[in-house]
SEKEVO-576407 format. One line per field, with one value per atom (N, C-alpha, C): residue number from 0; residue in one letter; x, y, z. Coordinates in Angstrom, 2 decimals, padded with zeros to 5 digits. Last residue first. Example, Ala and Ser with C-alpha at 12.3 -4.5 7.8 and 13.67 -1.06 7.14 Angstrom:
<pts>
nr <- 1,1,1,0,0,0
rest <- S,S,S,A,A,A
px <- 012.85,013.67,012.90,013.19,012.30,013.20
py <- -002.25,-001.06,000.03,-005.69,-004.50,-003.30
pz <- 007.08,007.14,007.87,007.80,007.80,007.80
</pts>
This chain:
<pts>
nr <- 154,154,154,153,153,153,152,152,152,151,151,151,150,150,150,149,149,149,148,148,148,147,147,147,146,146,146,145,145,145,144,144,144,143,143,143,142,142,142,141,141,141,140,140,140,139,139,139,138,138,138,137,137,137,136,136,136,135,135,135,134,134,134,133,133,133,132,132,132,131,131,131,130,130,130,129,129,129,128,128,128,127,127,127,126,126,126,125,125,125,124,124,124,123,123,123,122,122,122,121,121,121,120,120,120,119,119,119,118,118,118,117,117,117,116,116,116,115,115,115,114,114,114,113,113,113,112,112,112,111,111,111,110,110,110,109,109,109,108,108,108,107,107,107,106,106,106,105,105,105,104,104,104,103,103,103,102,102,102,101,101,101,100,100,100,99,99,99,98,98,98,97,97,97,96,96,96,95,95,95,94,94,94,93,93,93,92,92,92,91,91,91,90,90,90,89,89,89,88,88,88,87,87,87,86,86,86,85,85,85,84,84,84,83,83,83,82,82,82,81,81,81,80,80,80,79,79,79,78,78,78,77,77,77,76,76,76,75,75,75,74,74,74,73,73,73,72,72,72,71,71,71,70,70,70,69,69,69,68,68,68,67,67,67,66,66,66,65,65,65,64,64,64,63,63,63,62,62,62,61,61,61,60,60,60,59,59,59,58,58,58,57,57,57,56,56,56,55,55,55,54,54,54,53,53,53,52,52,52,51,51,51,50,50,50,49,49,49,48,48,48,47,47,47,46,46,46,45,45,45,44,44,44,43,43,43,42,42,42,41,41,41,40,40,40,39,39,39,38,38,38,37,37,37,36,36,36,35,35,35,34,34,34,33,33,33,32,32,32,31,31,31,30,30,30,29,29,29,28,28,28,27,27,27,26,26,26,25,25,25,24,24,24,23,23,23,22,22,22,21,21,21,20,20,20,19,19,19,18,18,18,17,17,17,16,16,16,15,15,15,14,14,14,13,13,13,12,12,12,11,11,11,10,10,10,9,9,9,8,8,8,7,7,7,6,6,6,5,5,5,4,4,4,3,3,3,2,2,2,1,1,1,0,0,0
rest <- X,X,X,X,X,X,X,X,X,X,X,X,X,X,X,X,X,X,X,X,X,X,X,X,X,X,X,X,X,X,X,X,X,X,X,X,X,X,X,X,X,X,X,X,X,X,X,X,X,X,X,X,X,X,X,X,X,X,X,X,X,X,X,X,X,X,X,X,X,X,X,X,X,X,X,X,X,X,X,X,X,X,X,X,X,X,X,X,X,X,X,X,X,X,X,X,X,X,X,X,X,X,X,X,X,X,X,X,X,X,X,X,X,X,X,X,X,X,X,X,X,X,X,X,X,X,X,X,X,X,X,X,X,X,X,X,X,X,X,X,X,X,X,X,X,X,X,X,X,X,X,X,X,X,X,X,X,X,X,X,X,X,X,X,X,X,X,X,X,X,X,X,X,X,X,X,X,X,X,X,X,X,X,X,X,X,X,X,X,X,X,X,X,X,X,X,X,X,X,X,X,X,X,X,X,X,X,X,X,X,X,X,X,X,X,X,X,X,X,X,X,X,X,X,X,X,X,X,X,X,X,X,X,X,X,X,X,X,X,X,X,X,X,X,X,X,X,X,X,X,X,X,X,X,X,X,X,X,X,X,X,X,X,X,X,X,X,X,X,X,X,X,X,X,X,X,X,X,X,X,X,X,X,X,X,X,X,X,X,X,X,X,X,X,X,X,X,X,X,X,X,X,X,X,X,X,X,X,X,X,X,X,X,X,X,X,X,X,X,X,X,X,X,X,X,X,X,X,X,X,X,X,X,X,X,X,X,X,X,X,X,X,X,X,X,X,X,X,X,X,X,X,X,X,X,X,X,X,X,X,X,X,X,X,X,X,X,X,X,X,X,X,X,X,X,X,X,X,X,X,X,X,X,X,X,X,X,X,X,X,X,X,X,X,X,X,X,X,X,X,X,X,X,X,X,X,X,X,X,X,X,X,X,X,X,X,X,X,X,X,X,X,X,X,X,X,X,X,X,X,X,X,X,X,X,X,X,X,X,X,X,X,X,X,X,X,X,X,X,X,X,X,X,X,X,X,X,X,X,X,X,X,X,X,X
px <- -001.30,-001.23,-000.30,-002.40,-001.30,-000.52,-005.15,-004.34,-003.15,-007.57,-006.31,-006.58,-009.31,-009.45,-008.33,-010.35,-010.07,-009.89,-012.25,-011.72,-010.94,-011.04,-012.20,-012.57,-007.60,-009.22,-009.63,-004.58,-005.43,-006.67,-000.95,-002.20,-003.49,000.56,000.72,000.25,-000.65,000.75,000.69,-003.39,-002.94,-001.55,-005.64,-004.38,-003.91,-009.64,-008.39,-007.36,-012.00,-010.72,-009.60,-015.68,-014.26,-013.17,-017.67,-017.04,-015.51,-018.16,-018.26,-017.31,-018.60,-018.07,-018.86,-017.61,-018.78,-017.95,-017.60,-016.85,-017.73,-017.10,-017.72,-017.65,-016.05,-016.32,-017.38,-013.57,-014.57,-015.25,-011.65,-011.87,-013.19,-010.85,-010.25,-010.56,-013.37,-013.49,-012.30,-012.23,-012.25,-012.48,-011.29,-013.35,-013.00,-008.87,-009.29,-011.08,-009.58,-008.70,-008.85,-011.77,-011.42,-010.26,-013.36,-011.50,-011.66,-015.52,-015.37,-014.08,-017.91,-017.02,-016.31,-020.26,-020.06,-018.92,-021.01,-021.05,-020.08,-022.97,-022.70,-022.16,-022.60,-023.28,-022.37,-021.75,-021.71,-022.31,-020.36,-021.12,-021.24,-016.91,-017.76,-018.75,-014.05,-014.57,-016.23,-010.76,-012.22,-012.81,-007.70,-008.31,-009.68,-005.66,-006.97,-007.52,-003.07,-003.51,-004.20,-000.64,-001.68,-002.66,001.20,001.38,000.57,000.06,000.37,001.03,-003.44,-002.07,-001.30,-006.85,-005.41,-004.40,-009.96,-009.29,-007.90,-012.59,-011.55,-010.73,-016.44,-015.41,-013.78,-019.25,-017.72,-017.06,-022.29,-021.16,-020.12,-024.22,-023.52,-022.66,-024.57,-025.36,-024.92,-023.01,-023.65,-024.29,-020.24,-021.42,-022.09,-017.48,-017.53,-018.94,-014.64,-015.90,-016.62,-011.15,-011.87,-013.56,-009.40,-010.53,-011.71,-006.18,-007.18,-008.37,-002.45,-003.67,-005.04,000.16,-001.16,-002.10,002.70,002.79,001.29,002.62,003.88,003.95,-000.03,000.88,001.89,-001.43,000.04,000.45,-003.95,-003.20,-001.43,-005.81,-004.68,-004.40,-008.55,-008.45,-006.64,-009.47,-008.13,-008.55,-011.75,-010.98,-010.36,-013.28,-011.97,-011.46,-016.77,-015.81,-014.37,-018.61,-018.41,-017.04,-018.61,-018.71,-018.38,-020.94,-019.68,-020.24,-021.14,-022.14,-020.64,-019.61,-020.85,-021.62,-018.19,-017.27,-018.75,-018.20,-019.26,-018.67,-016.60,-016.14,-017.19,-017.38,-017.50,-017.09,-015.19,-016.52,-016.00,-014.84,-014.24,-015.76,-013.64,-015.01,-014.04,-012.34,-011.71,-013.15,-013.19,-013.56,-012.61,-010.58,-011.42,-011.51,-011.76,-010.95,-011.79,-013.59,-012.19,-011.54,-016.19,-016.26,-014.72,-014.50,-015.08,-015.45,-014.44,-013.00,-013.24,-016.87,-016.16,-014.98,-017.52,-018.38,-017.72,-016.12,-015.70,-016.38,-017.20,-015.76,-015.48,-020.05,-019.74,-018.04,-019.14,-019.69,-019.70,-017.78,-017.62,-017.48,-020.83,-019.33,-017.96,-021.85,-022.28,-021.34,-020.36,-020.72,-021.15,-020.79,-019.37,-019.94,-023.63,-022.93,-021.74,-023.46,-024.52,-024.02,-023.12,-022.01,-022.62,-024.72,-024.95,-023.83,-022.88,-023.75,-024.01,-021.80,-020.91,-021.49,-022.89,-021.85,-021.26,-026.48,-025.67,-024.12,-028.03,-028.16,-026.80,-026.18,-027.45,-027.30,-025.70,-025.76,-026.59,-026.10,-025.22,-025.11,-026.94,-025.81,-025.25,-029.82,-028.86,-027.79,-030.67,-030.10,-029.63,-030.69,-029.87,-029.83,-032.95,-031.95,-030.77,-035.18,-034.45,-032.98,-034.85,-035.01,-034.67,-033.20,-034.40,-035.40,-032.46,-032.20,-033.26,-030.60,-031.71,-031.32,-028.55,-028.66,-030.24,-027.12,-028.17,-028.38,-024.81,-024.62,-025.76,-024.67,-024.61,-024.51,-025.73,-023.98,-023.62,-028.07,-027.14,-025.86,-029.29,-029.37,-028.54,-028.14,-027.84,-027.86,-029.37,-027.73,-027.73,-031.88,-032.26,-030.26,-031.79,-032.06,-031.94,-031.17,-030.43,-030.79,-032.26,-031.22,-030.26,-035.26,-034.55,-032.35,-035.54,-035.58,-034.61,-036.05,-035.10,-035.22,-038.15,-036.62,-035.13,-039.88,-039.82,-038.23,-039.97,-040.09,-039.38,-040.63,-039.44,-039.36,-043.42,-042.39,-040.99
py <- -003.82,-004.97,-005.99,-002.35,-002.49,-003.10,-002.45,-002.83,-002.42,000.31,-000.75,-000.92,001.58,000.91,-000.15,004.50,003.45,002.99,006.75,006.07,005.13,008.08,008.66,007.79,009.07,007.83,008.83,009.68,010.83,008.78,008.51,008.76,009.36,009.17,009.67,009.54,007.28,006.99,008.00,009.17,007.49,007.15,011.47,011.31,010.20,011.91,011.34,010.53,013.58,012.63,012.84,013.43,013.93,013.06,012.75,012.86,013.70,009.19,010.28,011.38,007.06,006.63,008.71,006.37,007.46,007.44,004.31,005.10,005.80,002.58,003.10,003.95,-000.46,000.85,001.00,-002.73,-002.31,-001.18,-005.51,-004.30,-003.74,-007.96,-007.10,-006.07,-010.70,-009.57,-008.66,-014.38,-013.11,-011.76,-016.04,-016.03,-014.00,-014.57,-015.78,-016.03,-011.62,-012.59,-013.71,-009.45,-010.40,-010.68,-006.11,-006.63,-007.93,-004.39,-005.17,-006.16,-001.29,-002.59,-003.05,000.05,-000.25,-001.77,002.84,001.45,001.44,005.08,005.06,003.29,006.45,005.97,005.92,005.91,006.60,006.11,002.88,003.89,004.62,002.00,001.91,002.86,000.02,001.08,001.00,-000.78,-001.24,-000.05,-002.45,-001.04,-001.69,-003.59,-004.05,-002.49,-005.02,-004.08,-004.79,-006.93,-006.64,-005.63,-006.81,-006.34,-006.05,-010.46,-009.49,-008.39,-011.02,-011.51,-010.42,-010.43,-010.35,-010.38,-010.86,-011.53,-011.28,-008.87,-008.90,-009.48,-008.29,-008.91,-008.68,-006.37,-006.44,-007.21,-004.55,-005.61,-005.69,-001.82,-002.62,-003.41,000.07,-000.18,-001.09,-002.40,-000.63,-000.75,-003.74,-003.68,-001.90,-005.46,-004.13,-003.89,-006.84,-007.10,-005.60,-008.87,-007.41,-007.41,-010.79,-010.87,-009.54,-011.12,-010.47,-010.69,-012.47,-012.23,-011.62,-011.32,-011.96,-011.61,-010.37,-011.63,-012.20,-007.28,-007.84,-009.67,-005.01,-006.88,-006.89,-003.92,-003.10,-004.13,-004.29,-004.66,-004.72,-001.80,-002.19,-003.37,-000.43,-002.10,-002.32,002.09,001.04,000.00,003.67,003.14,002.42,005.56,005.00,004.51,005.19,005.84,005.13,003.63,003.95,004.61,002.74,001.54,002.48,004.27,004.25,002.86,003.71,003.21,003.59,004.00,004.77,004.62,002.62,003.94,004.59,-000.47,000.10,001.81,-001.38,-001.61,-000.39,001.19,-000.46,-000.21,004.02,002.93,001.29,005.00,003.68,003.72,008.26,007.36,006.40,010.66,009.57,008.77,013.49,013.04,011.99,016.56,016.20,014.85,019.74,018.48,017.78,021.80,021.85,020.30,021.17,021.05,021.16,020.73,020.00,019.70,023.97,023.37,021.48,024.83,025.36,024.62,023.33,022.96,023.31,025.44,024.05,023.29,027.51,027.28,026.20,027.50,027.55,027.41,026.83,025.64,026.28,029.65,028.51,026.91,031.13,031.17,030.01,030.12,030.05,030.34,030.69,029.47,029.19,033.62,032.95,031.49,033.84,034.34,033.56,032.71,032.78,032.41,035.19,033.82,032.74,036.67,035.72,034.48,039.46,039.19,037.37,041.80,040.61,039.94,044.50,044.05,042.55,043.86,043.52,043.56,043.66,044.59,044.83,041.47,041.57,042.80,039.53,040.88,041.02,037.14,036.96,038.96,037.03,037.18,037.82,036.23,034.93,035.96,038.17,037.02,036.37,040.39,040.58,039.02,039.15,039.59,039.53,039.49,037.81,038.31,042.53,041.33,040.21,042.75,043.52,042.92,040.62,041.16,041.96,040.44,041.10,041.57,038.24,038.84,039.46,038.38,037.93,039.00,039.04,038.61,038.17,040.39,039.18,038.34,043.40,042.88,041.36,043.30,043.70,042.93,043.10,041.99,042.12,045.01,043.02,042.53,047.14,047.12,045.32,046.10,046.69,046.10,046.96,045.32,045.22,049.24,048.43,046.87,051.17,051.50,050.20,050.13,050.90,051.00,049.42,048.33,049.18,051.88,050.93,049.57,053.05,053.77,052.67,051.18,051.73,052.13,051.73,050.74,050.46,054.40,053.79,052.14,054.39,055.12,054.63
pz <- 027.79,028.96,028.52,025.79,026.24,027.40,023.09,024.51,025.09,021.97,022.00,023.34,019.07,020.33,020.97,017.99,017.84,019.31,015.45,016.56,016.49,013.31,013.65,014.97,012.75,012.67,013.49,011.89,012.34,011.93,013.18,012.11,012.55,015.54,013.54,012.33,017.10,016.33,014.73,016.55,016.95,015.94,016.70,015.92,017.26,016.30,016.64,016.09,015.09,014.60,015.38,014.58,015.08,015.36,013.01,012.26,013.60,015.16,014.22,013.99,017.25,016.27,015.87,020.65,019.59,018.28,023.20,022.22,021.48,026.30,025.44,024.35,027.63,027.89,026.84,030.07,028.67,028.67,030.35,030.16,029.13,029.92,030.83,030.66,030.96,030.74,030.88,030.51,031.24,030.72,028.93,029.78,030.18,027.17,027.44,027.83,027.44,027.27,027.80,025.67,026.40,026.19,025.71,025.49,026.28,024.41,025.91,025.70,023.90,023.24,024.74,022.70,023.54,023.37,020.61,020.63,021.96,018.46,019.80,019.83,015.14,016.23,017.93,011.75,012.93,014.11,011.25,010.63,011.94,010.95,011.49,011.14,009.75,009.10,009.85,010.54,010.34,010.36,010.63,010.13,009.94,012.78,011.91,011.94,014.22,014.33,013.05,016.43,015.71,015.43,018.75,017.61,016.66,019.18,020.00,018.64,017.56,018.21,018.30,018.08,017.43,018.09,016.65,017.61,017.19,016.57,016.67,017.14,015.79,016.45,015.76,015.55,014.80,016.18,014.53,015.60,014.95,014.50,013.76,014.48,016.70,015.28,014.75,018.95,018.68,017.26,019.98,019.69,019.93,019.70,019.51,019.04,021.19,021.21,021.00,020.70,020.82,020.08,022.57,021.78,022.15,022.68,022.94,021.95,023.12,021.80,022.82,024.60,024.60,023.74,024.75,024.88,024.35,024.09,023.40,023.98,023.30,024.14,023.10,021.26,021.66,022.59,019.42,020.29,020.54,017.35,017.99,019.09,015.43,017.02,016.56,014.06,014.15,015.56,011.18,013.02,012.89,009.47,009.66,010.89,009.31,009.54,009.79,006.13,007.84,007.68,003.95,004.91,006.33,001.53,002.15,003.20,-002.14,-001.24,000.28,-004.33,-003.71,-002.73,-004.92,-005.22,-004.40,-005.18,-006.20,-006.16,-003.00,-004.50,-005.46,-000.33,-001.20,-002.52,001.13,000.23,-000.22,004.14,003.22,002.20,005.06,004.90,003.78,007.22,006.48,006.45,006.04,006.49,005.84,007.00,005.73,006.68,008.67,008.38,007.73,008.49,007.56,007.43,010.04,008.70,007.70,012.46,011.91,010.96,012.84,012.54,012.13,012.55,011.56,011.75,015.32,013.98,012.92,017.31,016.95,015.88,016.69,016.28,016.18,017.65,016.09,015.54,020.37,019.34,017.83,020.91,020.93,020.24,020.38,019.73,020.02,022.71,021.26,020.17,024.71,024.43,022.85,024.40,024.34,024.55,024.66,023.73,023.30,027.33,026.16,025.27,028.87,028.88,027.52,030.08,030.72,029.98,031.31,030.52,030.59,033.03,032.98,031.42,032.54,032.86,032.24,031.73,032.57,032.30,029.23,029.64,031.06,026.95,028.02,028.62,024.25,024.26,025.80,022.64,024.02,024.35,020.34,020.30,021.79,021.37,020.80,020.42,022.97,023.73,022.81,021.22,021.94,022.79,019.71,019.06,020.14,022.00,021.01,020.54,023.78,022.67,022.22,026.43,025.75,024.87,029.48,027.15,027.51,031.73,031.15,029.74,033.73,032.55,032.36,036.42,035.84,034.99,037.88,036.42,035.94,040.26,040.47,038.76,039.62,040.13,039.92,039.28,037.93,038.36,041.87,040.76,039.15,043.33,043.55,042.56,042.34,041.93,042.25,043.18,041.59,041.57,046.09,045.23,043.83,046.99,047.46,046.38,045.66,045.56,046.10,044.36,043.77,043.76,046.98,045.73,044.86,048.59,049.08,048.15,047.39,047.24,047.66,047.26,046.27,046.25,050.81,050.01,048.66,050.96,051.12,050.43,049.90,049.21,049.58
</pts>
């Protein structure tokens, strides 16, 4: 019986206090509803990602088509080189490849299909740099213009 009384009064409040959530139903865990005070946070995550999906679907998509008006070429990106002495040879692999070789100032609008790509900035043999990017529908603003990526120098 103590036992019982001592769950009851000392382990039962731990586990409400600490924020572990208890649903009743499905219902109550996908709208983040928990028996608990705090509740498990769920909810506000999930609300969250539906805000950011609803502000995804408002902006409008920049897509290039081919001559034909139907067929698209991918998302709107820019390869900048911002040197003011050295040309660069921009290297851009992932679903699809694409090279870039441009003199100082240079800039190239290129149009990529969605995906994942991995690109690598030479000058001259040398590697100066390189990384990774996500071509899709979220849009980054570059000098006052809005792409869907892009990729510079300024060395």
């Amino acid at each position: 019986m103590r036992k019982k009384i001592f769950i009851l009064i000392v382990i039962l409040p731990l586990i409400l206090l600490t924020g572990c959530a208890l649903f009743m139903n499905l219902d109550q865990l996908n709208k983040g509803r928990s028996l608990t005070p705090f509740g498990s946070g769920e909810g506000y995550y999930m609300q969250e990602k539906q805000l950011a999906i609803n502000k995804l679907k408002e902006q409008p998509v920049i897509v290039g088509y081919q001559a034909d008006k139907k067929t698209p070429l991918g998302y709107k990106g820019l390869v900048a080189n911002l040197s003011e002495y050295r040309r660069y040879n921009y290297i851009i692999n992932g679903p699809e490849k694409a090279a870039f070789y441009l003199g100082p100032g240079d800039r190239q609008i290129y149009y990529l299909i969605p995906g994942t790509y991995y690109w690598k900035i030479q000058y001259g043999d040398s590697v100066v740099s390189q990384g990774r990017l996500t071509v899709g529908a979220q849009q980054y603003s570059f000098m006052k213009e809005n792409y869907h990526w892009y990729l510079t120098t300024e060395w």
